[in-house]
Chimera marker file (.cmm) of the C-alpha trace (Angstrom):
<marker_set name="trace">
<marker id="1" x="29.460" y="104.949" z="-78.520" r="1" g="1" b="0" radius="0.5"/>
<marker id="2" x="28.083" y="102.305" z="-76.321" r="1" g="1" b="0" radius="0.5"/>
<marker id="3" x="27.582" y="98.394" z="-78.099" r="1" g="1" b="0" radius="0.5"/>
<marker id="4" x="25.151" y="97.750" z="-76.635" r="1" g="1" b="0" radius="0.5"/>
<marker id="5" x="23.202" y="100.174" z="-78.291" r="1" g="1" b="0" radius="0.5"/>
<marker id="6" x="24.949" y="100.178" z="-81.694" r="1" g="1" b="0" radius="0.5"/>
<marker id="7" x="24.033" y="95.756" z="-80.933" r="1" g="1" b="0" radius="0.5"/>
<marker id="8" x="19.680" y="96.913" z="-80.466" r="1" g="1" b="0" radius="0.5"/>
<marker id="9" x="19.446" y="99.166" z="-83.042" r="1" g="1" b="0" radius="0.5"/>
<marker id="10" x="21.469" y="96.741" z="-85.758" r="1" g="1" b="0" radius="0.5"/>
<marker id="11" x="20.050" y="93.359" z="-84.567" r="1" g="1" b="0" radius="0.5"/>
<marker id="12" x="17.268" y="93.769" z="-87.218" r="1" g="1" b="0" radius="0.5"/>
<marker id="13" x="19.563" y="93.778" z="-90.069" r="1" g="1" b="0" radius="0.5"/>
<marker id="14" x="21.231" y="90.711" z="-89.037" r="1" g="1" b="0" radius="0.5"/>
<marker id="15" x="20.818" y="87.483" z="-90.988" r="1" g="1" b="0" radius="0.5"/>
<marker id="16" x="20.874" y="83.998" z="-90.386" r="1" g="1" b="0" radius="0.5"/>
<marker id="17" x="24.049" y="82.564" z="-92.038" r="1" g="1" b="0" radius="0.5"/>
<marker id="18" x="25.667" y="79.928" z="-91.754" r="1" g="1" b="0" radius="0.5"/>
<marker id="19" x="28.838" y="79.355" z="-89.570" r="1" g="1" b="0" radius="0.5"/>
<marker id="20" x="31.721" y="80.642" z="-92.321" r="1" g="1" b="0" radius="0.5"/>
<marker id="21" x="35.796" y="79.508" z="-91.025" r="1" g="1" b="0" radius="0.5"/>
<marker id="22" x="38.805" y="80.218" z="-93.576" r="1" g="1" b="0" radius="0.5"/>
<marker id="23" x="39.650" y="77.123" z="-95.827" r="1" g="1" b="0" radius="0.5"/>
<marker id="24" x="35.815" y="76.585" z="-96.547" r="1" g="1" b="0" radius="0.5"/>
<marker id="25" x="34.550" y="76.076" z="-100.122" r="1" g="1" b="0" radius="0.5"/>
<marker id="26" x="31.477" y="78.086" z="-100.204" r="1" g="1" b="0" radius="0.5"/>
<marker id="27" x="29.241" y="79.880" z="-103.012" r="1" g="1" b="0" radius="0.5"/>
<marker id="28" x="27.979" y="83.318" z="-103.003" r="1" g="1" b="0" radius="0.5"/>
<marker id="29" x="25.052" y="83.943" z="-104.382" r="1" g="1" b="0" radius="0.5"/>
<marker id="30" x="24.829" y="87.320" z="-104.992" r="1" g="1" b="0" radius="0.5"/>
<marker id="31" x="21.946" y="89.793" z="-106.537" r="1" g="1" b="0" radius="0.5"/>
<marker id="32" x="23.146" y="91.863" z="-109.147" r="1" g="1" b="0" radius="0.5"/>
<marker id="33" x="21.089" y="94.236" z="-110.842" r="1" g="1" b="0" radius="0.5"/>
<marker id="34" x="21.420" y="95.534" z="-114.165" r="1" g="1" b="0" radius="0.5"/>
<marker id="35" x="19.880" y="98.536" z="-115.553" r="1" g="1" b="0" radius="0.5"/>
<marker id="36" x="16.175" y="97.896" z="-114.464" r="1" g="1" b="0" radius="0.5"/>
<marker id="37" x="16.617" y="93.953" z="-113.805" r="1" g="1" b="0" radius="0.5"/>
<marker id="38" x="17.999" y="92.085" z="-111.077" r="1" g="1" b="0" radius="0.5"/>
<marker id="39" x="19.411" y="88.935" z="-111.576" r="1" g="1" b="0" radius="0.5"/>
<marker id="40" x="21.750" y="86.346" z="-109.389" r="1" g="1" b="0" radius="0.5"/>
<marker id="41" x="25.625" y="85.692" z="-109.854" r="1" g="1" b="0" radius="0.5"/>
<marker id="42" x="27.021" y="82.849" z="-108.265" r="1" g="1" b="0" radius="0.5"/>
<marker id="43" x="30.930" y="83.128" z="-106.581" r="1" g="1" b="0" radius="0.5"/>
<marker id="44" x="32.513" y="79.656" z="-105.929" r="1" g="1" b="0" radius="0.5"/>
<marker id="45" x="35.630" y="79.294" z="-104.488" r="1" g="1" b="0" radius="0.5"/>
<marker id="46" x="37.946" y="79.425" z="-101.234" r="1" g="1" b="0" radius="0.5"/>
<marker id="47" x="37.300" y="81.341" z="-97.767" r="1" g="1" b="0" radius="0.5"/>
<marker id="48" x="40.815" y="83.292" z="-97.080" r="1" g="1" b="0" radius="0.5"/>
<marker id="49" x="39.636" y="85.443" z="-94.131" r="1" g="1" b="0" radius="0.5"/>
<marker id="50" x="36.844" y="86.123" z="-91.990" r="1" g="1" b="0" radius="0.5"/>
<marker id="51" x="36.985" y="89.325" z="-89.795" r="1" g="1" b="0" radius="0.5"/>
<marker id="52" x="35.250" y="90.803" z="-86.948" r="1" g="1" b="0" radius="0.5"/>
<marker id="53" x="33.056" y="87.972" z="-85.728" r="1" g="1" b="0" radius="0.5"/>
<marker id="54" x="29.402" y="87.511" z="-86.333" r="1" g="1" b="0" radius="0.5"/>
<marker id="55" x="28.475" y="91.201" z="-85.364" r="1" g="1" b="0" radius="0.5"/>
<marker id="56" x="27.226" y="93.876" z="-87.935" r="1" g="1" b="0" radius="0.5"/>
<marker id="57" x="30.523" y="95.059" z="-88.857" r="1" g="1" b="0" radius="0.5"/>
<marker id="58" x="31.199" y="91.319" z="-90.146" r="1" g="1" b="0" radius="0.5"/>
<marker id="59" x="33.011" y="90.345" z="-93.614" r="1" g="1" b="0" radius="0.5"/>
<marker id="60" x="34.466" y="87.384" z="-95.034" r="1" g="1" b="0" radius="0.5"/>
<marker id="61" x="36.937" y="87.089" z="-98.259" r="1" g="1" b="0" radius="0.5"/>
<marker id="62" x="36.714" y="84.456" z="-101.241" r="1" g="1" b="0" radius="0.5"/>
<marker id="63" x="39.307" y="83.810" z="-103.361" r="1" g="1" b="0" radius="0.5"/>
<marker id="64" x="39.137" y="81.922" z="-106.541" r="1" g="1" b="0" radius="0.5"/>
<marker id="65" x="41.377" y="81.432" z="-109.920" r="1" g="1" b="0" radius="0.5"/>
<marker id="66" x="39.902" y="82.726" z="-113.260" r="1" g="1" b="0" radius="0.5"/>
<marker id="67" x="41.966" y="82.013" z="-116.855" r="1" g="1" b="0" radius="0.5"/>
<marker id="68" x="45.044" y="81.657" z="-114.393" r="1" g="1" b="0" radius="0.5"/>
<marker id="69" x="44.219" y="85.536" z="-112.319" r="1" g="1" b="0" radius="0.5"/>
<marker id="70" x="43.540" y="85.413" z="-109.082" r="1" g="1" b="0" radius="0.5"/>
<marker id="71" x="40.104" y="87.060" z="-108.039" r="1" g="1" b="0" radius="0.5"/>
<marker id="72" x="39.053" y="87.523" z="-104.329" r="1" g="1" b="0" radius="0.5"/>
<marker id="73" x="35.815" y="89.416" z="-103.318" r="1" g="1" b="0" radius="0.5"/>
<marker id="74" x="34.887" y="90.739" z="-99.956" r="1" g="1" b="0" radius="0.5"/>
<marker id="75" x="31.561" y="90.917" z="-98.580" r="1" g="1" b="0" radius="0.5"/>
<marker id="76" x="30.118" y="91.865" z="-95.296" r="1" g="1" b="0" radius="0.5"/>
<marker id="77" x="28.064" y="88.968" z="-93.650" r="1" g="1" b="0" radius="0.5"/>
<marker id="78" x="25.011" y="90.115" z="-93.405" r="1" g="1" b="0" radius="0.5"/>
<marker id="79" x="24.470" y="92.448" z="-97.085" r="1" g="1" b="0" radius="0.5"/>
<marker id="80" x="21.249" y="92.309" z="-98.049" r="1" g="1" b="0" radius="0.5"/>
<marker id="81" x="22.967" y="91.837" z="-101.539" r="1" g="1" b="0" radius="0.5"/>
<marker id="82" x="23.991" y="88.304" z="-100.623" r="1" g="1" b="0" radius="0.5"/>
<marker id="83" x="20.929" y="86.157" z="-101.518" r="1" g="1" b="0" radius="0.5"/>
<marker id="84" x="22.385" y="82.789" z="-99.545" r="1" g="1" b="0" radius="0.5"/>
<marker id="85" x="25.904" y="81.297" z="-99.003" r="1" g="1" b="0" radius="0.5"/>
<marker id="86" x="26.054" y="77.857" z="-99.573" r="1" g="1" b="0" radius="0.5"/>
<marker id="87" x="29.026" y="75.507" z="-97.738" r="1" g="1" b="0" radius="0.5"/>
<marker id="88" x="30.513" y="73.120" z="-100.232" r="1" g="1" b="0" radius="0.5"/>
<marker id="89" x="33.204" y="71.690" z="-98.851" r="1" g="1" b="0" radius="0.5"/>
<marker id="90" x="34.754" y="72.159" z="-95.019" r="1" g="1" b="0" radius="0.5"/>
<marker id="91" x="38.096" y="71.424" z="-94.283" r="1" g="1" b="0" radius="0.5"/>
<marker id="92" x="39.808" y="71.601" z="-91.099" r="1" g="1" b="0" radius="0.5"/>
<marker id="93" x="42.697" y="74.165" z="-91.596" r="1" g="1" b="0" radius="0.5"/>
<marker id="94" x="45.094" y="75.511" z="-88.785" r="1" g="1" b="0" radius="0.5"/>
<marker id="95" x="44.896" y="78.771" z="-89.648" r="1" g="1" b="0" radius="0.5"/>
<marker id="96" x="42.005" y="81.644" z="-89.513" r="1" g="1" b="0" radius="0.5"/>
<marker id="97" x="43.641" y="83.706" z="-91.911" r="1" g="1" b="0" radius="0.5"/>
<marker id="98" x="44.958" y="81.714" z="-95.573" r="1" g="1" b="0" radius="0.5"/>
<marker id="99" x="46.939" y="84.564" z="-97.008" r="1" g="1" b="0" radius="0.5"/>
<marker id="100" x="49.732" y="82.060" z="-98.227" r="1" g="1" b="0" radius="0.5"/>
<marker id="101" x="47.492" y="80.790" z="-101.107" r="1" g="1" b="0" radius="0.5"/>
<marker id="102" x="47.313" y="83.945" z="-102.920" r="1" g="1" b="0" radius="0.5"/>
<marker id="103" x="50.957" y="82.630" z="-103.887" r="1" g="1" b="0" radius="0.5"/>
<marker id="104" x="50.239" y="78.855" z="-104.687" r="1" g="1" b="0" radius="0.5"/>
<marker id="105" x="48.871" y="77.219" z="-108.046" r="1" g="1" b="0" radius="0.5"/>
<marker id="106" x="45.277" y="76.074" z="-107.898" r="1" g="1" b="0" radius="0.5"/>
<marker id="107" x="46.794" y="72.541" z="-107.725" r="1" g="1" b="0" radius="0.5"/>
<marker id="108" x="49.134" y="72.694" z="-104.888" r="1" g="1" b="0" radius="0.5"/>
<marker id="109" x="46.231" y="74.801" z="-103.093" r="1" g="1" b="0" radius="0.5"/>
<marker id="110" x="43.770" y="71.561" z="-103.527" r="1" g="1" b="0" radius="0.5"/>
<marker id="111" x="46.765" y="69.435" z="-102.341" r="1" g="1" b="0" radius="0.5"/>
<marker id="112" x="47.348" y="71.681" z="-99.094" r="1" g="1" b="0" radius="0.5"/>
<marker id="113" x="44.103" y="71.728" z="-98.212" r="1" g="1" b="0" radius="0.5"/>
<marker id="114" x="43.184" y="67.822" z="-99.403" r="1" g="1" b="0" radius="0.5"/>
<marker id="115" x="45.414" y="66.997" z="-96.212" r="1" g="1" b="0" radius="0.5"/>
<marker id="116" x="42.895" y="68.129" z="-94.264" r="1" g="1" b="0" radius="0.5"/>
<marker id="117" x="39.306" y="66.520" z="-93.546" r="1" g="1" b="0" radius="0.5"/>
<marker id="118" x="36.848" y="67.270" z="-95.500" r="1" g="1" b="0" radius="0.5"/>
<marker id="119" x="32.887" y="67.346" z="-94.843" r="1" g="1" b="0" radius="0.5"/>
<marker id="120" x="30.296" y="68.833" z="-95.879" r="1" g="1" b="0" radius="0.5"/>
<marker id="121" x="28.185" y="70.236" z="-93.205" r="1" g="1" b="0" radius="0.5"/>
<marker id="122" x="24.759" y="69.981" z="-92.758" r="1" g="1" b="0" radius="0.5"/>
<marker id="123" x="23.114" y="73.724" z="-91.445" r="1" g="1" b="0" radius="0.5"/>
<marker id="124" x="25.984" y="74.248" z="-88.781" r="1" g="1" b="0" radius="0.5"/>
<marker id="125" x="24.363" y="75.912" z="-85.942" r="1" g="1" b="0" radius="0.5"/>
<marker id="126" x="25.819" y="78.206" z="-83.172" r="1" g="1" b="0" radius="0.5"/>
<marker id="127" x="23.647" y="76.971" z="-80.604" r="1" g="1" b="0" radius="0.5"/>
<marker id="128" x="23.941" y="73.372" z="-81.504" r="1" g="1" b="0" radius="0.5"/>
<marker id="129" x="28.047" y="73.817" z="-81.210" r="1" g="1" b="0" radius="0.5"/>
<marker id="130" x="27.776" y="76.019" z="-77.695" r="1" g="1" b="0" radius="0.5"/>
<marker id="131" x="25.340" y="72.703" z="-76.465" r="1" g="1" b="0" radius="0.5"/>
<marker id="132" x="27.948" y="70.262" z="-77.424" r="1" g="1" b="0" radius="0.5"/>
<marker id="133" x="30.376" y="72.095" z="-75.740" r="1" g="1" b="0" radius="0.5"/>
<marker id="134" x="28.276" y="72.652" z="-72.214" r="1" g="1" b="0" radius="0.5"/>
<marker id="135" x="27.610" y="68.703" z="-72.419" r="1" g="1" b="0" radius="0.5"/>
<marker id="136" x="31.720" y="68.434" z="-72.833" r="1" g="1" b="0" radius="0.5"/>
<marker id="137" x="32.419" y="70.826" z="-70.030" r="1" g="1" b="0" radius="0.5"/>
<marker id="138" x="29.836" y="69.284" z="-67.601" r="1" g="1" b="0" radius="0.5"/>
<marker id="139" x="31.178" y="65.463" z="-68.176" r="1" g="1" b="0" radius="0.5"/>
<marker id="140" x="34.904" y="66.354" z="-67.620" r="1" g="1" b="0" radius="0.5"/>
<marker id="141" x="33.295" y="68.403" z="-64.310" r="1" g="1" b="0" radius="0.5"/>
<marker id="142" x="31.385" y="65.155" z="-63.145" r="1" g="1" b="0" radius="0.5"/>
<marker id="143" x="34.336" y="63.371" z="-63.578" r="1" g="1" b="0" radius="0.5"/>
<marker id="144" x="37.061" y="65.502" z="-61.523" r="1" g="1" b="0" radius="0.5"/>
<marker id="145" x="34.298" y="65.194" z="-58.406" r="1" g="1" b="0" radius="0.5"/>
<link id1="1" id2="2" r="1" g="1" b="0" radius="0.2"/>
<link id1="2" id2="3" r="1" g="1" b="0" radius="0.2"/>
<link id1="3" id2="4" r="1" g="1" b="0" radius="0.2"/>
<link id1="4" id2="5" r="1" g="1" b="0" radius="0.2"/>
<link id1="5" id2="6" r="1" g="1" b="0" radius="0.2"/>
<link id1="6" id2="7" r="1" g="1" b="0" radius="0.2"/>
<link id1="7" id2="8" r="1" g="1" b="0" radius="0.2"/>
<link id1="8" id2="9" r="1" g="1" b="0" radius="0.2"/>
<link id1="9" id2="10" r="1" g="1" b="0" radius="0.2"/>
<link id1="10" id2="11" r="1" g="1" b="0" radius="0.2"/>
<link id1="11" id2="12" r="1" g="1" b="0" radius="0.2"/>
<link id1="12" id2="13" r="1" g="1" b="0" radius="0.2"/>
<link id1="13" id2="14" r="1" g="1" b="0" radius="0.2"/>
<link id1="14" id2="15" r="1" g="1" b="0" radius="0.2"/>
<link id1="15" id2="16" r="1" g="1" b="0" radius="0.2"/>
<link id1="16" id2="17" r="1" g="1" b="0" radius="0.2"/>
<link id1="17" id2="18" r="1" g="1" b="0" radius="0.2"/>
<link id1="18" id2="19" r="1" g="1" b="0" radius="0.2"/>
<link id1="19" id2="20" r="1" g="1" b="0" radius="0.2"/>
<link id1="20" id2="21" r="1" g="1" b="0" radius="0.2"/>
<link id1="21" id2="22" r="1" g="1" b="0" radius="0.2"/>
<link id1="22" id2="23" r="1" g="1" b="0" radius="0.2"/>
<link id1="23" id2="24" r="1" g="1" b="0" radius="0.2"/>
<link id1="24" id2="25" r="1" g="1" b="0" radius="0.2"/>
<link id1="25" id2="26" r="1" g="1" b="0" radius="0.2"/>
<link id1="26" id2="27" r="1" g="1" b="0" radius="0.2"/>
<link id1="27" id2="28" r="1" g="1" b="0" radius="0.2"/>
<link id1="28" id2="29" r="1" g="1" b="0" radius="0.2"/>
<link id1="29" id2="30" r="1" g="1" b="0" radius="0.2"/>
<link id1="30" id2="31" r="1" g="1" b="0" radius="0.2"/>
<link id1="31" id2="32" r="1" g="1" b="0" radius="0.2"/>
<link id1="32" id2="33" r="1" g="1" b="0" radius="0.2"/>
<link id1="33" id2="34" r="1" g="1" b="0" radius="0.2"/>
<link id1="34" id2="35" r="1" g="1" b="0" radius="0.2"/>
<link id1="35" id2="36" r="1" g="1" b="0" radius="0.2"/>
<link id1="36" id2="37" r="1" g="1" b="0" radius="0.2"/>
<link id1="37" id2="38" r="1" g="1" b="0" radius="0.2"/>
<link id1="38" id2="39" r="1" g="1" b="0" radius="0.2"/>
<link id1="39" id2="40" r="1" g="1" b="0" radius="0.2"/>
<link id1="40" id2="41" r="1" g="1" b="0" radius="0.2"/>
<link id1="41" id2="42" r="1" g="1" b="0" radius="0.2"/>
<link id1="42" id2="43" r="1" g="1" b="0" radius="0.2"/>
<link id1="43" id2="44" r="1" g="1" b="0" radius="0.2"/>
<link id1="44" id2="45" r="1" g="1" b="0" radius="0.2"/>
<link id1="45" id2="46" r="1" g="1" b="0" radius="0.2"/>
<link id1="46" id2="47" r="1" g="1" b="0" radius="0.2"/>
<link id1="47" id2="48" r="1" g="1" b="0" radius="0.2"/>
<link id1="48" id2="49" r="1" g="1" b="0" radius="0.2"/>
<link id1="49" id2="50" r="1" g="1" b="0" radius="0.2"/>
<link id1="50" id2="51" r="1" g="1" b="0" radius="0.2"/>
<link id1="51" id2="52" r="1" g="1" b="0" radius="0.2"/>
<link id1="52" id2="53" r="1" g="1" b="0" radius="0.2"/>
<link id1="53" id2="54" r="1" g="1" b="0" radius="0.2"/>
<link id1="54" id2="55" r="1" g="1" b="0" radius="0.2"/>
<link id1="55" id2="56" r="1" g="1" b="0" radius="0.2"/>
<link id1="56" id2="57" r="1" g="1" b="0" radius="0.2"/>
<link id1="57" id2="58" r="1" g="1" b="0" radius="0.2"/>
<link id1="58" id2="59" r="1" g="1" b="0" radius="0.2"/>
<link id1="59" id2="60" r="1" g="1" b="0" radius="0.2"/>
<link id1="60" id2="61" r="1" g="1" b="0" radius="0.2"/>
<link id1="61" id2="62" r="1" g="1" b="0" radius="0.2"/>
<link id1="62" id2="63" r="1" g="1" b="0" radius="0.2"/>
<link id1="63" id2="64" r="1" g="1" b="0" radius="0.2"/>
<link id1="64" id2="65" r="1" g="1" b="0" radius="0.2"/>
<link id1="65" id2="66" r="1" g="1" b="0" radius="0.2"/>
<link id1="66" id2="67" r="1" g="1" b="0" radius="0.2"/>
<link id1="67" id2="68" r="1" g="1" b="0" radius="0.2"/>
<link id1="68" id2="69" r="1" g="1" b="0" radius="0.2"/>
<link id1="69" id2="70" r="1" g="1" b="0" radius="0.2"/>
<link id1="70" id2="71" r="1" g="1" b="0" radius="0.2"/>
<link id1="71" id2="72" r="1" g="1" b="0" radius="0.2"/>
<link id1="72" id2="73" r="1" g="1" b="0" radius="0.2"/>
<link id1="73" id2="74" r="1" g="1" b="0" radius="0.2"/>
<link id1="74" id2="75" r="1" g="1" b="0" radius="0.2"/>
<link id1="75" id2="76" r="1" g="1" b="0" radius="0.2"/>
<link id1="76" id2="77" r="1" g="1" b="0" radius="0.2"/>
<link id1="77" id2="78" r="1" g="1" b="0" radius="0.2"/>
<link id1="78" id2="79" r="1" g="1" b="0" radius="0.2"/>
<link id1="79" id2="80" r="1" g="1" b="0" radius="0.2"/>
<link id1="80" id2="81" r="1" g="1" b="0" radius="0.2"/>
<link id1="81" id2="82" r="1" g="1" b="0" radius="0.2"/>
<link id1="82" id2="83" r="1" g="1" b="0" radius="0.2"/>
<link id1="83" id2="84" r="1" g="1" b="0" radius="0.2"/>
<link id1="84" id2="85" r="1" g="1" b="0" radius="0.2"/>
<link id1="85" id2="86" r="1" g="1" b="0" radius="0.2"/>
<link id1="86" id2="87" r="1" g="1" b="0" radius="0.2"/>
<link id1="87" id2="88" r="1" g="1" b="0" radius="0.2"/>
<link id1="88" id2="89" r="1" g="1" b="0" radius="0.2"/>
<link id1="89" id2="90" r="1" g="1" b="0" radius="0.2"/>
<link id1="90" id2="91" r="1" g="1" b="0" radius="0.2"/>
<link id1="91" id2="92" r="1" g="1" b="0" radius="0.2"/>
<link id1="92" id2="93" r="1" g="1" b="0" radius="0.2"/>
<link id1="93" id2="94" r="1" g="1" b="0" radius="0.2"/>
<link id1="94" id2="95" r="1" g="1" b="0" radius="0.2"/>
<link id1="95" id2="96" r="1" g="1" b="0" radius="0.2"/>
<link id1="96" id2="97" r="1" g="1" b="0" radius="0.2"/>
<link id1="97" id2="98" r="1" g="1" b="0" radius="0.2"/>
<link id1="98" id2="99" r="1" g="1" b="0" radius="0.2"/>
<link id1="99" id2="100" r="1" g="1" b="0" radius="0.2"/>
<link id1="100" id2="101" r="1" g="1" b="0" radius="0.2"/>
<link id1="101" id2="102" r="1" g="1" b="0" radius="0.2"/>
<link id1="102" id2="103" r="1" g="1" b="0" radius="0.2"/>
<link id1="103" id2="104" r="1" g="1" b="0" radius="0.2"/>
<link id1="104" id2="105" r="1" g="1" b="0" radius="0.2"/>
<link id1="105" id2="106" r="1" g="1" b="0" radius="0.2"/>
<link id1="106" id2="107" r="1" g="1" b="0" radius="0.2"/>
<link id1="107" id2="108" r="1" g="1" b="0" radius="0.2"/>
<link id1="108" id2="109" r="1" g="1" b="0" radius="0.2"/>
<link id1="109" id2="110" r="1" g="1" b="0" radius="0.2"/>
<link id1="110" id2="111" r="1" g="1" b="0" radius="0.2"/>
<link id1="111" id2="112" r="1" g="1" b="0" radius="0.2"/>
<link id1="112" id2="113" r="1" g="1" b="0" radius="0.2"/>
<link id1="113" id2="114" r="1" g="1" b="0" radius="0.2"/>
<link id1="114" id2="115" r="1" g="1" b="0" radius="0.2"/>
<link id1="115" id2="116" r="1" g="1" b="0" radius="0.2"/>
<link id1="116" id2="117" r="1" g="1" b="0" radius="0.2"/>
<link id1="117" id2="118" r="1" g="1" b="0" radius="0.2"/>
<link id1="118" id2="119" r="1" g="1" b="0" radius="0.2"/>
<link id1="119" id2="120" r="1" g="1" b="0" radius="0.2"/>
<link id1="120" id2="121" r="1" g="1" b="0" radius="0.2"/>
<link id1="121" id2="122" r="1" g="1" b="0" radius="0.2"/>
<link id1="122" id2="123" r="1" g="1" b="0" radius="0.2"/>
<link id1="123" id2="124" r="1" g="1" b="0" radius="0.2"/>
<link id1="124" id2="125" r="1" g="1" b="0" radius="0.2"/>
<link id1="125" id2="126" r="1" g="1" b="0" radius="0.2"/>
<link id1="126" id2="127" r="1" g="1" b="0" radius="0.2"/>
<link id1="127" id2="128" r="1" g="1" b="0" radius="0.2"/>
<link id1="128" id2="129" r="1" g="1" b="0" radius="0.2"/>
<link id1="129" id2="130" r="1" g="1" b="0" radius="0.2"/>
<link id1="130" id2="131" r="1" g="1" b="0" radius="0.2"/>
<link id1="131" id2="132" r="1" g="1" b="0" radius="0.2"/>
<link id1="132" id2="133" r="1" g="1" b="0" radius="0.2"/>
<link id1="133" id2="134" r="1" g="1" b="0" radius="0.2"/>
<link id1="134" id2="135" r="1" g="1" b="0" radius="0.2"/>
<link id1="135" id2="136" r="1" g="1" b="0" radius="0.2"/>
<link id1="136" id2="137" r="1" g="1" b="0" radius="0.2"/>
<link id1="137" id2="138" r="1" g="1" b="0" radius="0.2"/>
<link id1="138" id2="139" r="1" g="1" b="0" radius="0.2"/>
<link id1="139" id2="140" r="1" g="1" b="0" radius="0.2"/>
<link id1="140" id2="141" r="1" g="1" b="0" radius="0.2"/>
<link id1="141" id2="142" r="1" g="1" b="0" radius="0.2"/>
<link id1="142" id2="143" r="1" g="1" b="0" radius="0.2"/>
<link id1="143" id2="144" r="1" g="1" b="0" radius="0.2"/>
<link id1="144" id2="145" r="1" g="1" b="0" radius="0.2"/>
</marker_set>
């Protein structure tokens, strides 16, 4: 089937989230309903893997430690059961997928990734980032003329 057309008819459903990368601390809030009431369950911990873009088909996988057990969920991007994500902590990592952690302590995991910087973004744009990078590209042409 042609994307472009599966890209119109889906663009609706899209949300606006923010930009998600694998070592990220981020929380999920997510609606959960129960019986006849809804309420909201919050799901802290570490971005492992984020697959297939920004596009509709889009998911993202957070792993944290519970009682000493591993737990990772898997969401797509844009569910409408995903209230907001929230970035808590950004660290640069050299890797886009951090399988390796599901077999390191919680302590050597906040060593590992304690190496790398840490900030915590503001509302990371896509168009902000793709304007910083035309400015970049256009200074390094002015200075090769």
């Amino acid at each position: 089937m042609n994307t472009a057309l599966i890209n119109e008819v889906t663009k609706d459903q899209l949300k606006n989230v923010p930009l998600i990368k694998a070592g990220m601390q981020v929380r999920v809030y997510e609606k959960v309903k129960e019986k006849d009431r809804e309420r909201i369950q919050v799901f802290e911990g570490i971005v492992i893997a984020q697959k297939h873009g920004k596009g509709p088909q889009a998911t993202f996988t957070v792993r944290k430690v519970v009682d000493g057990i591993g737990v990772e969920k898997t969401w797509p991007l844009h569910s409408p059961s995903i209230e907001k994500i929230e970035i808590v902590r950004a660290p640069k990592v050299r890797q886009s997928k951090l399988y390796f952690i599901r077999k390191l302590s919680p302590t050597k995991i906040r060593r590992k990734l304690s190496v790398f910087k840490s900030v915590v973004p503001e509302e990371i744009k896509i168009e902000e980032i793709e304007e910083q990078n035309n400015e970049i590209q256009n200074e390094t042409e002015e200075s090769k003329e």
